[in-house]
Structure formats: structure tokens, C-alpha cells
N, C-alpha and C positions, 0 to 999 in steps of 0.2 A: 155126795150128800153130807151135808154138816154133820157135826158129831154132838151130841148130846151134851147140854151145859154143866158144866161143875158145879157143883152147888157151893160149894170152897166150905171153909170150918163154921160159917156162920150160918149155913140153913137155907133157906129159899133165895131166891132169884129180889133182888133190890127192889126192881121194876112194880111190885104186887100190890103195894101201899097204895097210898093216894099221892100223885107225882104231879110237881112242878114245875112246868120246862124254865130252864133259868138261859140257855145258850144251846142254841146249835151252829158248826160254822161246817164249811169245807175247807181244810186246809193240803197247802203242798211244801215243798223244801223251803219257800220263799216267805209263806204266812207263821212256819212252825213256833217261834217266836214270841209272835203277837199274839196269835191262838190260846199260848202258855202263860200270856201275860193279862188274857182276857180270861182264862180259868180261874186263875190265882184272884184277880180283882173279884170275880163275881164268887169265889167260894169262900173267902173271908167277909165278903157281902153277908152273906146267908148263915153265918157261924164260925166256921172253920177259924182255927189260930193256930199259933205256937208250930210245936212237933206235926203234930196233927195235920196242919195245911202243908208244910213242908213237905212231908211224906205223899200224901197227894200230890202234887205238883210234881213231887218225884216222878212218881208211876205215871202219870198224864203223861208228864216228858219223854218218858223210854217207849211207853207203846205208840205215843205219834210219832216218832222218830223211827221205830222199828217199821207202822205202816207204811212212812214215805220209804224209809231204803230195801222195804220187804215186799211192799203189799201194791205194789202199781204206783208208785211216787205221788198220790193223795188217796186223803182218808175224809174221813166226816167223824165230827165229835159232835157230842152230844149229853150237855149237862143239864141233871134235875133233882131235885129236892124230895124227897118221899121220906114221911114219918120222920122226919126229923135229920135227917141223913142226907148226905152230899153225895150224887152216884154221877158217875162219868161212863160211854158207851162211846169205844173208836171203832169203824170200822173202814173196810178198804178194799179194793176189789183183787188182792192179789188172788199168788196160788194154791194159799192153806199154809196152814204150819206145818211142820213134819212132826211125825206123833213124838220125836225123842224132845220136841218143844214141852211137852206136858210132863216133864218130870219137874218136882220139886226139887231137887238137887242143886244145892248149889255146883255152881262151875268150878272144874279145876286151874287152880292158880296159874296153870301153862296154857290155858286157852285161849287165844286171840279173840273170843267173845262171846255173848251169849250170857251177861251179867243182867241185862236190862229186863227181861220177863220175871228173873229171880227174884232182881232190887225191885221191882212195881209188887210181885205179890205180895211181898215183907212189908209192904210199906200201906197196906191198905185192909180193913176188914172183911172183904170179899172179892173175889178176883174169879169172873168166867170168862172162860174162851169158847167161842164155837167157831170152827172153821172150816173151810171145805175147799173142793176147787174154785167155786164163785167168790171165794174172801174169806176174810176173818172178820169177828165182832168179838171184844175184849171190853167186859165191863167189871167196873171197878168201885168198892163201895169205901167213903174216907172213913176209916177211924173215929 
């Protein structure tokens, strides 16, 4: 059974506004790329610049990448527009995160890895995970 959303430092779930679908794709190791290259295009479309897209693009980057090498090698993304705000939704059919995934800590400097869940939350106004054995869904709100 999935585990109940985070509501992260900013409050409610993105999703509750009035939402615009701007992008959904399926991607695998082969589309990761193009995928991040049709994020980027379509979230400076819509607002996004500067620091701000950047940092986005970030975080888009580490959780499709963590989906393909974590989560059954594709995911599905899924970007829209609510109240004014640029929200991004990966999901994937792996096997769950392991709960020590849900610490905000950063990593220690000898760890072979486990930067990319840390760098994506820093990098964004809201950051949910829900996971379970059917998958994870990681959505993510830009700055």
C-alpha cells in the first residue's frame, strides 16, 4: 500500500488548483534526453527562467533517471500548469523506495550515491513521494 503524500514545506498537494496539461510522455533510458529537453522547452513556454528553470530541470532530471535505473527502466511524466505554478508528476512501476529514501539528509560525502532525491528536493517548492510495491509517483512543484 502506498504511503501517504508529503505535503513538503509548502502546504497542500499542487495538483488542487485549476491544472493545465502542458506534456505527458512515457519515457525509457533511450527518450531520457529528449523528454528533459521537451520539459525545459515547454516550462520556459509557460514562465519559468533563470535559476528557477534550471533547478527544475534539475530535479526532473534526477527523478527520471532515478525511475529508469530504479523503477522498472521507464516511467511516465507528466507536466501542468495550476495557479500559476509549473508542477511535474514521474511515475514508474518499480519496487517502492526504501523508507531510509524519505530522509531529508543530505548524503555523506563517502557515499557512492543517493545525491539525486536530495539535489531534486532543494531544487524545487514542493517535493511528494508516494510509493509502494506497485511504484513510485514523485511530484514536484518549480519555484
Amino acid at each position: 500500500m502506498a504511503e501517504p503524500p508529503d505535503p513538503g514545506p509548502g502546504g497542500p498537494d499542487p495538483s488542487a488548483g485549476h491544472r493545465v496539461d502542458l506534456l505527458v510522455r512515457d519515457f525509457d533510458l533511450g527518450t531520457l534526453v529528449a523528454v528533459r529537453h521537451e520539459v525545459e522547452q515547454c516550462s520556459e513556454r509557460h514562465g519559468l527562467s533563470g535559476l528557477a528553470l534550471y533547478r527544475f530541470i534539475v530535479a526532473v532530471n534526477e527523478i527520471t533517471t532515478n525511475a529508469v535505473r530504479h523503477g522498472g527502466g521507464t516511467g511516465r511524466l507528466r507536466l501542468w500548469r495550476t495557479d500559476g505554478r509549473i508542477c511535474c508528476e514521474v511515475t514508474d512501476r518499480g519496487p517502492g523506495m526504501p523508507a531510509s529514501s524519505a530522509d531529508h539528509r543530505p548524503v555523506p560525502p563517502e557515499s557512492s550515491g543517493g545525491r539525486g532525491l536530495w539535489l531534486a528536493r532543494h531544487g524545487v517548492r514542493r517535493f511528494t513521494v508516494r510509493t509502494g510495491t506497485g511504484g513510485t509517483s514523485v511530484t514536484l512543484e518549480a519555484i
